[in-house]
C-alpha positions as a printed Julia matrix, in Angstrom:
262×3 Matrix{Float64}:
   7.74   26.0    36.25
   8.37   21.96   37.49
   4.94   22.02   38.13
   3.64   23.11   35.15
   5.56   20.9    33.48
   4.69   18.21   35.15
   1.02   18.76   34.55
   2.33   18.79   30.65
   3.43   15.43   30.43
   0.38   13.88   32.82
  -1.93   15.69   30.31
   0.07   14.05   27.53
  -0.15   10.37   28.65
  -3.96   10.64   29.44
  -4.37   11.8    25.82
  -2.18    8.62   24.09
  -3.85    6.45   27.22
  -7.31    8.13   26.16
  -6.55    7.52   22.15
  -5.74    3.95   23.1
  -8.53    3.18   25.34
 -10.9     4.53   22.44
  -9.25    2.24   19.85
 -10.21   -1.0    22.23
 -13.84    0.55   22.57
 -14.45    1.14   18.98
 -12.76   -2.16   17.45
  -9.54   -0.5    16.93
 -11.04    1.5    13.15
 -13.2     0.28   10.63
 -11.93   -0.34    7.21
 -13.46    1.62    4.98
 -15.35    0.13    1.71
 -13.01    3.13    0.09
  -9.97    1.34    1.01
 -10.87   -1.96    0.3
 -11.78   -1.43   -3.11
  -9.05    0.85   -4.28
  -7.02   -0.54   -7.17
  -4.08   -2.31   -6.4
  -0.4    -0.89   -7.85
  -0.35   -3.74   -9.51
  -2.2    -6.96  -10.93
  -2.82   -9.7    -8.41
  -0.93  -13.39   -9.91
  -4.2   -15.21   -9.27
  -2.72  -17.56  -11.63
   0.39  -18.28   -9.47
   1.34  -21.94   -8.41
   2.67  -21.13   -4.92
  -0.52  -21.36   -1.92
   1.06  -17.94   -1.25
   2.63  -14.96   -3.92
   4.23  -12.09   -2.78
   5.05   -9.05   -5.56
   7.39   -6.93   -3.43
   7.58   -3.4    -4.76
  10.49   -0.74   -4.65
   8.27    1.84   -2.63
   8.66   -0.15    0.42
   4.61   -1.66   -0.36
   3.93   -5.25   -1.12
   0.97   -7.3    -2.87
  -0.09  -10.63   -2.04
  -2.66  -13.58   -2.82
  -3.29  -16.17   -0.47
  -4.96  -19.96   -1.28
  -7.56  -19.72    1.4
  -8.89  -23.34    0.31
 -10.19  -24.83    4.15
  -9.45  -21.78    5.56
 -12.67  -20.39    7.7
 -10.89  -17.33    9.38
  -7.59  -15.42    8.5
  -6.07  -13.59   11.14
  -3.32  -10.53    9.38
  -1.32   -8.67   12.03
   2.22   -7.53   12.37
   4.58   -6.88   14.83
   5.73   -3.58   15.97
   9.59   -2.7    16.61
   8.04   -2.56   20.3
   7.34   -6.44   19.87
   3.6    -5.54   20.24
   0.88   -7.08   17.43
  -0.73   -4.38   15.42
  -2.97   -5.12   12.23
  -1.86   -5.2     8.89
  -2.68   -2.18    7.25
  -4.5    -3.9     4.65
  -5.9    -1.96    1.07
  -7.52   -2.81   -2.26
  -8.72   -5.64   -1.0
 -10.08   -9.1    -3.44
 -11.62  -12.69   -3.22
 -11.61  -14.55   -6.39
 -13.84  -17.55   -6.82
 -12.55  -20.96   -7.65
 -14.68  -20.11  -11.16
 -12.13  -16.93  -11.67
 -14.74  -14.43  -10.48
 -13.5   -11.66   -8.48
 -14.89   -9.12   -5.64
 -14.06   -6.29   -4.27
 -13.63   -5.62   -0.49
 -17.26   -4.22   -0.46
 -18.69   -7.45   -2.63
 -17.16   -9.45   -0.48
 -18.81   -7.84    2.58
 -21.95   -7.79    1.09
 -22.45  -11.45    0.0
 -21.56  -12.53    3.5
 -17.82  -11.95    3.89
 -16.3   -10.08    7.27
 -13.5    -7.77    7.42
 -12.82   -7.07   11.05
  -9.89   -4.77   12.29
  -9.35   -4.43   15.76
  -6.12   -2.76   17.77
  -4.24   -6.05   17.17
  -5.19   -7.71   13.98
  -7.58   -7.78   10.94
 -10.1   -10.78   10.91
 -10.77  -12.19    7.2
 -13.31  -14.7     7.95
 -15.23  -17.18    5.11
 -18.8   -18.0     5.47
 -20.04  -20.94    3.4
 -20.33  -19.12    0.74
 -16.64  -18.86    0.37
 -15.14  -22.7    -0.19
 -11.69  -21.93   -1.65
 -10.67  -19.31   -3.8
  -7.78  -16.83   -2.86
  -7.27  -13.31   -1.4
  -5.55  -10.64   -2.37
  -4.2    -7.28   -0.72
  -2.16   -4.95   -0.65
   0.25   -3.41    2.47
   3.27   -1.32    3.38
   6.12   -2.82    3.79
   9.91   -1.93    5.05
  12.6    -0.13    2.21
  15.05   -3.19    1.49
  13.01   -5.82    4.61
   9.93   -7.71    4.3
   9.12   -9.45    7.43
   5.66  -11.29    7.49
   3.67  -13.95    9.74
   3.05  -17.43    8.15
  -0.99  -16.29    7.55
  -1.37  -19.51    5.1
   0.46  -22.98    5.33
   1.9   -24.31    2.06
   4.52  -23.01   -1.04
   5.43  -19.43   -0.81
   6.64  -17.52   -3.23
   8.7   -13.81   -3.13
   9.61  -11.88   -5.93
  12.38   -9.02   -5.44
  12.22   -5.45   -7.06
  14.15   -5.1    -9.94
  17.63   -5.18   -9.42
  17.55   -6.24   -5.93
  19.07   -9.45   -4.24
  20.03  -11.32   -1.52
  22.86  -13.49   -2.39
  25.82  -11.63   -0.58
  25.73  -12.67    3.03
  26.72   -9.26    4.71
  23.63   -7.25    3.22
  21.38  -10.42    2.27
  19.44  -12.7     4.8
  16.51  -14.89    4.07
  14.74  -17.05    6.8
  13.55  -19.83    7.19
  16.28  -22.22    5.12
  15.58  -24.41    2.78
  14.75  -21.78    0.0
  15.87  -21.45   -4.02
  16.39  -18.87   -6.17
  15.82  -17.84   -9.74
  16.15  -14.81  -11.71
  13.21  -14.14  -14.23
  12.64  -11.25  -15.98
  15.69   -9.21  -13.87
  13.7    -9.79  -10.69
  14.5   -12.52   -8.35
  12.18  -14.66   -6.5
  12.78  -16.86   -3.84
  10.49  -19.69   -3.03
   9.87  -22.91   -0.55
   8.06  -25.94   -1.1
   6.72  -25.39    2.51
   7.15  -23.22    5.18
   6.86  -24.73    9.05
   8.25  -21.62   10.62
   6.02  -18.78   12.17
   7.2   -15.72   10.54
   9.25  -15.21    6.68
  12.3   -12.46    6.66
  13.54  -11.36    3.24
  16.34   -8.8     3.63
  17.64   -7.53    0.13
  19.8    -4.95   -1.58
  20.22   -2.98   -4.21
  23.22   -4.47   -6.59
  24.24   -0.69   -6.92
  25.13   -1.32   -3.37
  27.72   -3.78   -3.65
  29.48   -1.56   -6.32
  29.43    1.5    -3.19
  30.71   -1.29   -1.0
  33.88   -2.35   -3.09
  34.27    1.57   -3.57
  34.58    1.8     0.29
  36.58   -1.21    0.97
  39.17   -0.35   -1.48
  39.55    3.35   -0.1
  39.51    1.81    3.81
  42.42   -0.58    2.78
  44.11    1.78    0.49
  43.75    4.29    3.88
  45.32    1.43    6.63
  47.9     0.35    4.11
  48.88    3.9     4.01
  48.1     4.54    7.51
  50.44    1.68    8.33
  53.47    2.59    5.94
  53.54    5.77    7.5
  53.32    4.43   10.96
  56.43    2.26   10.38
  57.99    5.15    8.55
  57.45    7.08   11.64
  58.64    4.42   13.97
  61.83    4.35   11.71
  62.92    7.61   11.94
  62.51    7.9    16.0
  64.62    4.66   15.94
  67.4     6.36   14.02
  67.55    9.68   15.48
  67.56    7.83   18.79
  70.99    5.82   17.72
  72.21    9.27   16.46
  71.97   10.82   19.4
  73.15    7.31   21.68
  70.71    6.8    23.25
  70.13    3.43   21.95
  72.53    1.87   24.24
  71.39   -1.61   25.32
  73.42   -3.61   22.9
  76.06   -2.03   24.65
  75.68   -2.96   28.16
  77.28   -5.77   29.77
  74.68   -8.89   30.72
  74.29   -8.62   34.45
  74.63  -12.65   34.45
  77.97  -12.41   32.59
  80.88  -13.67   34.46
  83.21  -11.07   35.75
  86.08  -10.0    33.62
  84.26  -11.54   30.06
């Protein structure tokens, strides 16, 4: 039966060591012209004034456009909860010219554009072709986290679901520093003037969720106030049925450093 079992698990790892060897040998997947030129959830903000925009949607999915103005080759990966680089599961993929005209992933390919994904990262890269413009995608993100590498220098700009924020300390966290706030339209965004870190963390919550928190504060406090009133009640008692029954006797002895016949 050990043996068998063992034979199990060595069969297992030389299947994920066999899917992972395959991945390296055939560029890690292609992406498909399907999934580059789905429709995104929502309209890119080609328009916006920040190098980089980031629409962050409830679902846990996020859509972006990037300045790529002097930018030859973008490199979008992620990393695991393993601390390993994977690529950016990328979709509905656009390049819009300086003039306003857009392409689809496939257009893009086929004037001369690459999309590359291999087991660590997807390759973007700009032939000549291609001066300026931005890029737009859209990828999965993490329910109430968004946690992204620095793919273009310059202004950045996140905007929240509705009704999400990051303004208490204890459930909000935003890094780097040196960000501001707004509300506009019951969404919040949160933007720099430049970013010179590696990596952009937005951690946000629900405002329902500070309501559940006061609930459960109040009934934790309201529970070790009582908790503690009985405790002391408790302690009370024991103290008087002790003296009832004498056995509280130690204001009653004499002190041993007394001098005899005090």
């Amino acid at each position: 039966m050990n043996r068998r079992l063992a034979l199990g698990v060595l069969l297992v790892i030389a299947a994920v060591s066999g899917a992972g060897c395959l991945d390296y040998a055939t560029g890690g997947g292609e992406i498909t012209a399907e999934t580059l030129d789905q429709e995104p959830p929502v309209a890119y903000q080609w328009d916006a004034d920040a190098d980089v925009y980031i629409d962050v949607s409830s679902d846990a999915t996020f859509t972006a456009t990037y300045n790529v103005t002097g930018v030859e080759e973008l490199r979008l990966y992620r990393t695991s909860f393993r601390g390993l680089e994977e690529p950016t599961s990328i979709s509905a993929f656009r390049y819009q010219y300086p003039n306003g005209t857009v392409l689809s992933g496939s257009e893009f390919r086929a004037r001369g554009g690459e999309i590359e994904q291999t087991p660590d990262e997807v390759f973007v890269r700009f032939g000549e072709q291609f001066q300026g413009g931005r890029i737009g995608i859209h990828a999965n993100s993490i329910p109430k986290r968004l946690s992204l590498p620095v793919y273009v220098e310059g202004s950045h700009e996140i905007v929240l679901p509705p009704d999400r924020q990051v303004d208490f300390w204890l459930f909000g966290n935003v890094a780097p520093r040196g960000y501001e706030t707004e509300i506009e339209n019951g969404r919040q965004h949160i933007s720099w003037d430049d970013v010179s870190s590696d990596t952009i963390l937005v951690q946000f919550y629900l405002e329902r969720d500070l309501s559940v928190f006061a609930v459960v504060m109040t009934v934790a406090t309201a529970i070790g106030i009582g908790g503690a009133v009985y405790y002391k009640r408790r302690l009370d008692r024991l103290k008087r049925q002790r003296q009832e029954m004498g056995l509280d006797v130690e204001a009653d002895e004499p002190d041993d450093d007394s001098p005899p016949g005090s």
